[in-house]
N, C-alpha and C positions, 0 to 999 in steps of 0.2 A: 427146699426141693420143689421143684417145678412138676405139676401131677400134667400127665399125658394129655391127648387132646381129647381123646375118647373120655375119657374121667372128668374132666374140665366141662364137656358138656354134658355130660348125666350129671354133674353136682349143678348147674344152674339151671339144667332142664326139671330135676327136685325141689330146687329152692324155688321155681316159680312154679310147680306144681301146690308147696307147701304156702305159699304165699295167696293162692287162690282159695285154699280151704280155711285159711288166715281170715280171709277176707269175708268168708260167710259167718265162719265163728261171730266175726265182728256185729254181724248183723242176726244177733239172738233171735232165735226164734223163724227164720224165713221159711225153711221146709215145714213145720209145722204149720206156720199159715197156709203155706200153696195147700196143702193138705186140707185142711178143714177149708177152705176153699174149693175143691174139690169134692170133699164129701157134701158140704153144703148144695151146691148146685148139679150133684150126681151127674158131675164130667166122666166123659165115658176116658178119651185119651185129652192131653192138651199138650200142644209142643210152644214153646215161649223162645224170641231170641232178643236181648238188650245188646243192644250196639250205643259207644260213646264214644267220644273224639275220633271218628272216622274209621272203627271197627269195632266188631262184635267183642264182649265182655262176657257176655254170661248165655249158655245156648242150654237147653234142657228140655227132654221130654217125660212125660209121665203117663201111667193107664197106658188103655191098651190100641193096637191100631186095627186089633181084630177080638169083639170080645166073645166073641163063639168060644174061639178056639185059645183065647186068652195070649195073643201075640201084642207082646211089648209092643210102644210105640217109639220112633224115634225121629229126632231131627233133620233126618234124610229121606225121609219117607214121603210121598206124595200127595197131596189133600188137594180134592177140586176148590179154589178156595174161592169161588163166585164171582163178586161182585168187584172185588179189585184186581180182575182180570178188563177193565176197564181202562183201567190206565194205560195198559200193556199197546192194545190198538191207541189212544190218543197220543202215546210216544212216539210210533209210527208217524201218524198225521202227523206230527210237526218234524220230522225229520222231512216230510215232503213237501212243508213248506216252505223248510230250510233250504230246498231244492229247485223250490220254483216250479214247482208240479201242481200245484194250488195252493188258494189265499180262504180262510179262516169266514172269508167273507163272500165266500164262492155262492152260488143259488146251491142247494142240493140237490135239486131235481137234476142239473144238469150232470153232477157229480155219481148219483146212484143211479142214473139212467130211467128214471120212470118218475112221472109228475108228484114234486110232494107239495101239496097245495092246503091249508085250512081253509074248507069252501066258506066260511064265512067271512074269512081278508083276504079272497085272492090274488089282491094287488099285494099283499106280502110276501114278500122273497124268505124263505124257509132259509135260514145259512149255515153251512157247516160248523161253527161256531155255535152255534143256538142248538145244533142237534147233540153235540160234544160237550154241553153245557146244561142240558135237559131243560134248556129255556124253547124249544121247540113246536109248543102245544100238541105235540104227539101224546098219546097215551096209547096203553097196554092193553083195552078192553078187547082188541078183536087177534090178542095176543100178538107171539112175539118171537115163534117159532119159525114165521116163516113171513113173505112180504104181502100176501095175497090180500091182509086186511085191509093194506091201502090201496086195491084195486079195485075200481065199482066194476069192470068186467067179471071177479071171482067174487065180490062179496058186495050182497047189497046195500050191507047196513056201514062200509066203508067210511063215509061222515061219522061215524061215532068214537073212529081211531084222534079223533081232534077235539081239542074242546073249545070251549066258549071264547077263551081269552086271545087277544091276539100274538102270535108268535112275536117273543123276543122279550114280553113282557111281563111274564110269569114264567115258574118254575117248575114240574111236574116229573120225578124219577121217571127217566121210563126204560124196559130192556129193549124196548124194539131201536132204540137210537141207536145205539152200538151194537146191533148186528147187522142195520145197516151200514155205519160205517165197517163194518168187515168188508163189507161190498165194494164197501168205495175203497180198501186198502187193494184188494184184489184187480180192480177195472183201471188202474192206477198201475199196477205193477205188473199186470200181467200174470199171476202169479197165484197160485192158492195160495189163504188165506195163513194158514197155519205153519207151511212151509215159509211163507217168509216173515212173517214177525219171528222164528225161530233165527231167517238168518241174517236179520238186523236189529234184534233185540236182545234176542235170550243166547246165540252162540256168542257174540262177540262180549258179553259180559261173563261166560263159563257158565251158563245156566243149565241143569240138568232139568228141564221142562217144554212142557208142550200143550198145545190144543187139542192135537189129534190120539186117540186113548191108542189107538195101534201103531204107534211110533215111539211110544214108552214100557216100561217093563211093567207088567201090569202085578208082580205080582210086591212092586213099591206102594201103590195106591193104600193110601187109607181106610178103611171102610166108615161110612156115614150112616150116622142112627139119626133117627127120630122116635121119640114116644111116640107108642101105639097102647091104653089102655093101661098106662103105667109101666109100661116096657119099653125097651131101645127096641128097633129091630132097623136091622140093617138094609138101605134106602138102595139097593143094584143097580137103580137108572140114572146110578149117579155119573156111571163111567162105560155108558151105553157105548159101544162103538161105534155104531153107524157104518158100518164095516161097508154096505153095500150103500148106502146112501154116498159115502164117500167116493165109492168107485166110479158111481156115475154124478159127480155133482158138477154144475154149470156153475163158470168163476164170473162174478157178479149175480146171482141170482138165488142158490140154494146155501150161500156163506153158512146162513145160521146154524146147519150143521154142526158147525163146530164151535159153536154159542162163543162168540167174540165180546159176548157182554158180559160171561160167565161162568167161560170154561175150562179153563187155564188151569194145569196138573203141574205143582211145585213143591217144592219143600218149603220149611219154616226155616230153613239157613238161607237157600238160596232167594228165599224173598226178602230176607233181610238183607243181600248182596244188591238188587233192586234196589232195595230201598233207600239204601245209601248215594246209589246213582241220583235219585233225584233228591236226599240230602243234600249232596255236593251238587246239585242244577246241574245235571246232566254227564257228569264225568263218577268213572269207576275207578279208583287210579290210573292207569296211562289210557285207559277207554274214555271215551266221549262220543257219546251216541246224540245227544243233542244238546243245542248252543244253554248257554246261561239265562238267555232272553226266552228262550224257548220254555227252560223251567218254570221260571219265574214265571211266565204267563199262565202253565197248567196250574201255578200256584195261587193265582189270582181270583178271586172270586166275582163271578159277575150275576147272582142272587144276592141280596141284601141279606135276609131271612135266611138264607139255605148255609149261604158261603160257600156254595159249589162252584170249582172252575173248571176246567178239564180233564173229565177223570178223576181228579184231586179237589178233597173240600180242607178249607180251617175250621177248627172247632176251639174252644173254650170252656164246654160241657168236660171235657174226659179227664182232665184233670186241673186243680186248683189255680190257679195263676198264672195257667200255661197256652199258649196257644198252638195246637200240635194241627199239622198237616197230614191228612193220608186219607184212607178210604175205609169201609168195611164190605164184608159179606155176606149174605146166609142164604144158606139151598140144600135141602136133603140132610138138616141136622145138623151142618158145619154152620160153624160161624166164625169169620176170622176177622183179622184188626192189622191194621199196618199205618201207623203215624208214628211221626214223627217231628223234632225242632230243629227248622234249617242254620236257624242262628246260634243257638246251640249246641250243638248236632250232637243230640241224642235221638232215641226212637226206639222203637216196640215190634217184636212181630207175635201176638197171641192169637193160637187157632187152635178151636176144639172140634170134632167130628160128632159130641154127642153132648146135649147136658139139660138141663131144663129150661127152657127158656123164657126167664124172667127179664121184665124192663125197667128202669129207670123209669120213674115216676114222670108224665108229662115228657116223655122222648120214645126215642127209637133206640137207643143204647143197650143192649144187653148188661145187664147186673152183672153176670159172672167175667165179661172182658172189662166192667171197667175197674171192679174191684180188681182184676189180676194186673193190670197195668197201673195204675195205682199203690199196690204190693210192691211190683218191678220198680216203680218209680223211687218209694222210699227207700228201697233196699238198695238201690246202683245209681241211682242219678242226684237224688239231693243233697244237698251239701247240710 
């Protein structure tokens, strides 16, 4: 007897519900590890997503996304996630490459509108490339908030935003690099900042995110602890509006506003939707936001030492014999993780909003992401 069609899929929407709880059985012990993993590094919430052969496999959140008031955490919920909001503008820049709107190897002064010169090479051309790369000799000391440190008209001590080395030649993280390039996305498009990486980046892929905190529901946000005295307390300028700074903001000039190096409001699914985009070099399944060539180049590393390329670094460190692609972040207590293997196409998306933060001996790695990806690894990806 033939069962209906209604019944035919409730009995293989069960069997593949049963076949997923099958699959943790298999892996004894996993929830108890995340757990004592958790208790060990007093994570406040953590949302985790493992993606393999070209989709996500395993997505879960735990703790809490508000611990005042002890509100679960989940998978859709939004976390400023920092630092790999970086990629987000260098996706852009090569989509405008791809366009013929500028070249990698442009001067940047001509591109951000106001001279960016290390006064000790002046004869050296600062290049869009070298600022998207952090090989720039730019540094953060006259911060990163705004452009005024690289101006001797507003700041005297301007020379100290530069350092010794000459640009193109060394490596040095810096935030102030990409919230100028927000500038140059802006002076380039015509367009605020945040409005349009939403609608060449984040709509056309289905992203529920944004830069701007008053064009999201605010009450998806995460909340971000940091220890204070042995305590979380919960970090509010995490998700500052800028409500009036925005209403009067000049498009190339006060971009950082909406911290383009930093400030990017996402979930841990939909960053793992991203992530797979530049998994696959540039395509979402039937989306393609930028070429193959394009990838690959953010993929390329042009520090020796760092292995930073655009936005995106390789590493080696995070797990044993692997070499994964992505980026991290931390700001106000979060700390997130997004790599990934192109060859393999596997990857990670771990973010917590609160936890102690311990390092990796001799690195910058936080303990508690690489132990959690490491976990994710043996449990879903090793054969």
């Amino acid at each position: 007897m033939q069962l209906p069609r209604l019944y035919r899929f409730l009995l293989i929407l069960l069997l593949g519900i049963a076949s997923q709880h099958n699959l943790l059985a298999q892996k004894a012990g996993f929830e108890e590890a995340v757990q004592a993993l958790i208790q060990r590094h007093e994570a406040v919430g953590l949302s985790v997503v493992v993606v393999k052969n070209g989709k996500p496999i395993f997505s879960k959140s735990y703790g809490f996304k508000d611990l005042e008031n002890r509100v679960a955490l989940s998978n859709t919920d939004l976390f400023r996630i920092a630092s790999i909001s970086k990629s987000f503008s260098a996706t852009t820049i090569m989509q405008f490459v791809e366009q013929g709107k500028l070249k990698l190897t442009d001067d940047f002064s001509d591109l951000v509108g106001f001279k960016v010169r290390n006064p000790r090479y002046p004869n050296t051309v600062i290049t869009l490339e070298m600022v998207l790369s952090h090989r720039s000799s730019i540094n953060d000391s006259n911060g990163y908030f705004n452009f005024d440190g690289l101006d001797p008209s507003k700041n005297p001590n301007w020379e100290k935003s530069y350092n010794q080395y000459e640009p193109g030649t060394q490596y040095e993280y810096c935030n102030l690099n990409y919230n100028m390039v927000g500038a140059v996305i802006e002076r380039i498009s015509g367009e605020r900042f945040d409005i349009y990486v939403k609608k060449k980046i984040l709509s056309p892929l289905g992203l529920n995110a944004g830069f701007c905190v008053d064009s999201l529901d605010k009450k998806s946000f995460v909340k971000l602890y940091e220890q204070e005295s042995g305590n979380f307390v919960a970090q509010d300028a995490a998700y500052n509006p800028r409500s009036e700074e925005v209403k009067n903001h000049v498009l190339g000039k006060t971009t950082a506003i909406f911290s383009p190096t930093g400030g990017l409001k996402i979930s841990a699914n939909d960053l793992a939707s991203y992530m797979l985009m530049h998994m696959n070099y540039g395509k979402l399944g039937k989306t393609k936001l930028i070429s193959k060539k394009s990838a690959k180049q953010m993929q390329t590393p042009l520090s020796t030492k760092e292995n930073y390329g655009l936005a995106l670094l390789k590493t080696k460190d995070l797990i044993a014999n692997q070499t994964m692609v992505g980026h991290t972040g931390s700001a106000y207590g979060l700390y997130s993780n997004m790599f990934f293997e192109p060859k393999e196409k596997f990857g990670f998306i771990v973010i917590t909003n609160g936890c102690i933060p311990t390092y990796v001996e001799e690195g910058e790695t936080l303990k508690f992401s690489k132990e959690m990806i490491n976990l994710l690894y043996e449990n879903f990806i090793k054969k």
